[in-house]
PyMOL CGO cylinders between C-alpha atoms (Angstrom):
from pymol import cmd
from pymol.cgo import CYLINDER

trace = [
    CYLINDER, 0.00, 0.00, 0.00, 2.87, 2.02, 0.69, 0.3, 1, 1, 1, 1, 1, 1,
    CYLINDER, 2.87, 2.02, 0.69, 3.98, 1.86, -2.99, 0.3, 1, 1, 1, 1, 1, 1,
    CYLINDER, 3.98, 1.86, -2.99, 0.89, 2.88, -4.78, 0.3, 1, 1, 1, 1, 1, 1,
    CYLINDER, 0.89, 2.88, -4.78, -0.14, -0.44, -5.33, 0.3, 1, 1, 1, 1, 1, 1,
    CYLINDER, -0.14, -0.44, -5.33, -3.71, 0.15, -4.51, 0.3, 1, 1, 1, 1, 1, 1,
    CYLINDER, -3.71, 0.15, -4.51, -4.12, 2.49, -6.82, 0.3, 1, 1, 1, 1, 1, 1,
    CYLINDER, -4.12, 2.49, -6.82, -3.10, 1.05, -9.55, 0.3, 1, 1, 1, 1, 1, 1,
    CYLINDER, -3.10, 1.05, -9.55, -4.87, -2.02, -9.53, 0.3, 1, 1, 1, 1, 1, 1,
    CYLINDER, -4.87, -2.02, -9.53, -3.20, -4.29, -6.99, 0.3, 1, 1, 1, 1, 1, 1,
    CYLINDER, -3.20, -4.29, -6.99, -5.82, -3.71, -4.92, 0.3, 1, 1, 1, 1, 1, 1,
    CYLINDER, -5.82, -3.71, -4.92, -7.16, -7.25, -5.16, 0.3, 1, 1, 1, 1, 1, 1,
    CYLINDER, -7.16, -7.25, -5.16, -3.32, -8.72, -4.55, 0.3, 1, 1, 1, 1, 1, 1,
    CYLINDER, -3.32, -8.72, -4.55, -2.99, -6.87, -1.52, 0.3, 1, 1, 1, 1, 1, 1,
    CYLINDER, -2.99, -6.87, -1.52, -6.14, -7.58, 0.17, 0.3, 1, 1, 1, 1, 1, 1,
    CYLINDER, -6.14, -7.58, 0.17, -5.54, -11.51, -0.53, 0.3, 1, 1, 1, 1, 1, 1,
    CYLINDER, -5.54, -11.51, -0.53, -2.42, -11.65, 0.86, 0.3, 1, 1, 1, 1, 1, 1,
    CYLINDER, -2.42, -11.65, 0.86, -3.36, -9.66, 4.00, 0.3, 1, 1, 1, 1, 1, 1,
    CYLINDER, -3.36, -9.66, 4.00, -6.16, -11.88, 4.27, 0.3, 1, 1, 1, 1, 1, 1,
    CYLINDER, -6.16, -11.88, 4.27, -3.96, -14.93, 4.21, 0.3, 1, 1, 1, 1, 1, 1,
    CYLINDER, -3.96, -14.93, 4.21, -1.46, -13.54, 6.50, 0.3, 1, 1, 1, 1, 1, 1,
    CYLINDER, -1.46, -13.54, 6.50, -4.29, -12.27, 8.72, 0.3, 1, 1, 1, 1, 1, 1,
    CYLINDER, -4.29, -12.27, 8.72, -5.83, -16.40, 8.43, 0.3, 1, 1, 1, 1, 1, 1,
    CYLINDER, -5.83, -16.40, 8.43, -2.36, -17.75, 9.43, 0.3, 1, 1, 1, 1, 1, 1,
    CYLINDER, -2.36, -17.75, 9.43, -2.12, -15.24, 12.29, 0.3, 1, 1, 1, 1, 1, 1,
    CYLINDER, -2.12, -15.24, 12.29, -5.01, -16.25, 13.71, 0.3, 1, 1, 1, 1, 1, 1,
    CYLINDER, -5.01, -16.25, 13.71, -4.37, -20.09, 13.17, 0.3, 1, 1, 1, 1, 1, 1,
    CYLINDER, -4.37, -20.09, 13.17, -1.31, -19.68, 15.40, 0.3, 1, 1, 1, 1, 1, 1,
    CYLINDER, -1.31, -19.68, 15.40, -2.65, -17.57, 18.09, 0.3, 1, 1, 1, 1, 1, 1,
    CYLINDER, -2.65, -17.57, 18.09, -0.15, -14.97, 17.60, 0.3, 1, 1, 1, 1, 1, 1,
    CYLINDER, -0.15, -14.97, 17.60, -1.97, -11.62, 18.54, 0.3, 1, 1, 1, 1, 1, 1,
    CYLINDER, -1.97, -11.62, 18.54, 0.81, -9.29, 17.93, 0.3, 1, 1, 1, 1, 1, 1,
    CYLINDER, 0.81, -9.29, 17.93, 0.22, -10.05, 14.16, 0.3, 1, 1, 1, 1, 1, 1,
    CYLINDER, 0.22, -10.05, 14.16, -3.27, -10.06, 14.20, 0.3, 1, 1, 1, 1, 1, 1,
    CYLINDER, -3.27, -10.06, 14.20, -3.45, -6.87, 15.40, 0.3, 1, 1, 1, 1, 1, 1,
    CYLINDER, -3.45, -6.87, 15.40, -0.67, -5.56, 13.12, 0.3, 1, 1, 1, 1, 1, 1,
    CYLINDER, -0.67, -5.56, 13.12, -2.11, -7.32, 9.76, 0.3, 1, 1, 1, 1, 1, 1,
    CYLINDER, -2.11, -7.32, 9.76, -5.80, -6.87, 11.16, 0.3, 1, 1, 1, 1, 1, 1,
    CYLINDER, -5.80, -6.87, 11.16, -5.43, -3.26, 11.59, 0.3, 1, 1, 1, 1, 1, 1,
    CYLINDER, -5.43, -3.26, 11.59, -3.92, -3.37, 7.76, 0.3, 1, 1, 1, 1, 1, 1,
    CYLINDER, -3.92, -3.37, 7.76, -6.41, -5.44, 6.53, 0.3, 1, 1, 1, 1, 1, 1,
    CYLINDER, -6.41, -5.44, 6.53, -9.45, -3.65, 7.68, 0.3, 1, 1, 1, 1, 1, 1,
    CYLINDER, -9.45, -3.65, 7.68, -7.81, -0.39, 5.65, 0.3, 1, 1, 1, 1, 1, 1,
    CYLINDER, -7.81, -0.39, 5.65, -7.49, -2.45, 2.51, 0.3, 1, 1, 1, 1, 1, 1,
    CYLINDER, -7.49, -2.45, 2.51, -11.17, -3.49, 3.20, 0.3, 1, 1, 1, 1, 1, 1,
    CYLINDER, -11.17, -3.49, 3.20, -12.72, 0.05, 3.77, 0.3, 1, 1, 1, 1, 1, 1,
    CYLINDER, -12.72, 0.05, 3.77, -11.03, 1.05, 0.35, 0.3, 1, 1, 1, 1, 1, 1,
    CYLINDER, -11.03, 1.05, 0.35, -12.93, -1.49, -1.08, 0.3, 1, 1, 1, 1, 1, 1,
    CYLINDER, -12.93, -1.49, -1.08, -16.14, -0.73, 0.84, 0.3, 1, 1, 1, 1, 1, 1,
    CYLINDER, -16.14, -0.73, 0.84, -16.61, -3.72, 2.92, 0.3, 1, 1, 1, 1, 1, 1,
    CYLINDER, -16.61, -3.72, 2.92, -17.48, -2.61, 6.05, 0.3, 1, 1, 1, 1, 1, 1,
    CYLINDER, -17.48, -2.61, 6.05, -19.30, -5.12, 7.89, 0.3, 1, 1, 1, 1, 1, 1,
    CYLINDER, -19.30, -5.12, 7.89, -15.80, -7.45, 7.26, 0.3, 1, 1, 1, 1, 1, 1,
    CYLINDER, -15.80, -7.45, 7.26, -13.89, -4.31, 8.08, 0.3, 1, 1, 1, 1, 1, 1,
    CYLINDER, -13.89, -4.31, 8.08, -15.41, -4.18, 11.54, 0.3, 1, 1, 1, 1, 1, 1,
    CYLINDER, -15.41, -4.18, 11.54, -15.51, -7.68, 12.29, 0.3, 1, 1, 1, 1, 1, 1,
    CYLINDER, -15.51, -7.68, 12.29, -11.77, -7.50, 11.47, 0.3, 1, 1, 1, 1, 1, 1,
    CYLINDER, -11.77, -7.50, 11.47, -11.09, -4.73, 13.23, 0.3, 1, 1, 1, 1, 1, 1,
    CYLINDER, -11.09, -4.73, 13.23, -12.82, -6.05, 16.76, 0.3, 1, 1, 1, 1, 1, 1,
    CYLINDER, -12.82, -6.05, 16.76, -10.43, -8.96, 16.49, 0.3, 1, 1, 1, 1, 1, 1,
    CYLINDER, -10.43, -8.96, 16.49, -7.73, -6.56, 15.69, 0.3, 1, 1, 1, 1, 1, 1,
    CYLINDER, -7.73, -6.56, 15.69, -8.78, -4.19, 19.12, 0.3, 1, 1, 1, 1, 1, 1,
    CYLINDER, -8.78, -4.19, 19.12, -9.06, -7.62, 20.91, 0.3, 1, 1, 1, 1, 1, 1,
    CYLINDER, -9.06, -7.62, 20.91, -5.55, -9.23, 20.12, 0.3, 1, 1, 1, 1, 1, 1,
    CYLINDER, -5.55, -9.23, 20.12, -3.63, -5.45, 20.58, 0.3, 1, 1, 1, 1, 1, 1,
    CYLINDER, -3.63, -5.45, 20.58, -5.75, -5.49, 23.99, 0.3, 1, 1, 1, 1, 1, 1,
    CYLINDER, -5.75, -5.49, 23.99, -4.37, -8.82, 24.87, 0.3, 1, 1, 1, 1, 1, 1,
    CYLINDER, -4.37, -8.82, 24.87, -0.51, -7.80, 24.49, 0.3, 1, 1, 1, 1, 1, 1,
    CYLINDER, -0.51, -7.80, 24.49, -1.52, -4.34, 26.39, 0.3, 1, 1, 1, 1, 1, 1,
    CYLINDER, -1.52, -4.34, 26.39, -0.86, -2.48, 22.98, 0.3, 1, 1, 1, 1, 1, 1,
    CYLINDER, -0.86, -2.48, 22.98, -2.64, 1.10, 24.14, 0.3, 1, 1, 1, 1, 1, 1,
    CYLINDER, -2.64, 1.10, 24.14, -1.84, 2.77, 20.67, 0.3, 1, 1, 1, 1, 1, 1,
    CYLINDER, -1.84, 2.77, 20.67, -2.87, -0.41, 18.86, 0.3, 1, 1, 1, 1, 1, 1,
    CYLINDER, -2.87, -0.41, 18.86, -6.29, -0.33, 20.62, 0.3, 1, 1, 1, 1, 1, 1,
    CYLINDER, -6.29, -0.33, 20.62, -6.50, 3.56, 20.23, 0.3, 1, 1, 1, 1, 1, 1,
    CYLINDER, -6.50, 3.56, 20.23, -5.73, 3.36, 16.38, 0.3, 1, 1, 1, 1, 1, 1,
    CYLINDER, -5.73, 3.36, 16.38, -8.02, 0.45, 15.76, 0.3, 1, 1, 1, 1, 1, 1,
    CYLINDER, -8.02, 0.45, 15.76, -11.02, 2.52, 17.46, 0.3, 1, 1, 1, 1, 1, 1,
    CYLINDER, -11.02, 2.52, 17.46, -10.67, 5.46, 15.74, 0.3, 1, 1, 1, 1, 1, 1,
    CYLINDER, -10.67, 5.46, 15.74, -11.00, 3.52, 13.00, 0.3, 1, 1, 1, 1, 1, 1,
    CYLINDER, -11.00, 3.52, 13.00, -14.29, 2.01, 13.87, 0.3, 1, 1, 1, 1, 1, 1,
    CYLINDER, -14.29, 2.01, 13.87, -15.43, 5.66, 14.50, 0.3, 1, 1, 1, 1, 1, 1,
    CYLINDER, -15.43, 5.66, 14.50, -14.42, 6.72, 11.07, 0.3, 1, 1, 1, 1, 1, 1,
    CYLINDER, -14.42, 6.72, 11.07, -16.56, 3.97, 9.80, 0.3, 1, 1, 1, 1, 1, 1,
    CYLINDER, -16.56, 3.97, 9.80, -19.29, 4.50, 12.28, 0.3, 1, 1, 1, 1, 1, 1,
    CYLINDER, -19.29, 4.50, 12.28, -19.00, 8.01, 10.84, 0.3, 1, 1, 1, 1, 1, 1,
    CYLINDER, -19.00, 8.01, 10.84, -19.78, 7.37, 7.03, 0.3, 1, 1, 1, 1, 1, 1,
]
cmd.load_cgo(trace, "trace")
């Protein structure tokens, strides 16, 4: 996303990886990358206008940076829910 990529048509690639990564993550219990990839993949997900995924996403997200006692994690995944709850 970083790159550009999103905008010129990788859109699609980036959202399947981050959903794979995000699958994995989960699979293996590791909540330091769920929040990280969640919090990624719930971006990717807005752009594409899928926001009853995006949220669902992003409560796991809020969850697993609540379980390593990530403060800005938690605090950057809910403003993010309020930007949704906002459109």
């Amino acid at each position: 996303m970083q790159r550009g990529e999103h905008r010129s048509g990788g859109l699609q690639q980036i959202h399947d990886d981050l959903a794979e990564a995000f699958a994995i993550s989960r699979q293996f219990g590791r909540p330091d990358a769920i929040g990280a990839v969640g919090e990624l993949l719930a971006q990717v997900l807005a752009m594409a206008g899928d926001c009853e995924q995006e949220l669902q996403v992003l409560a796991l997200a809020e969850e697993a940076f609540a379980t390593i006692g990530d403060r800005d994690g938690v605090q950057r995944v809910r403003a993010l829910r309020l930007e949704i709850a906002g459109h």
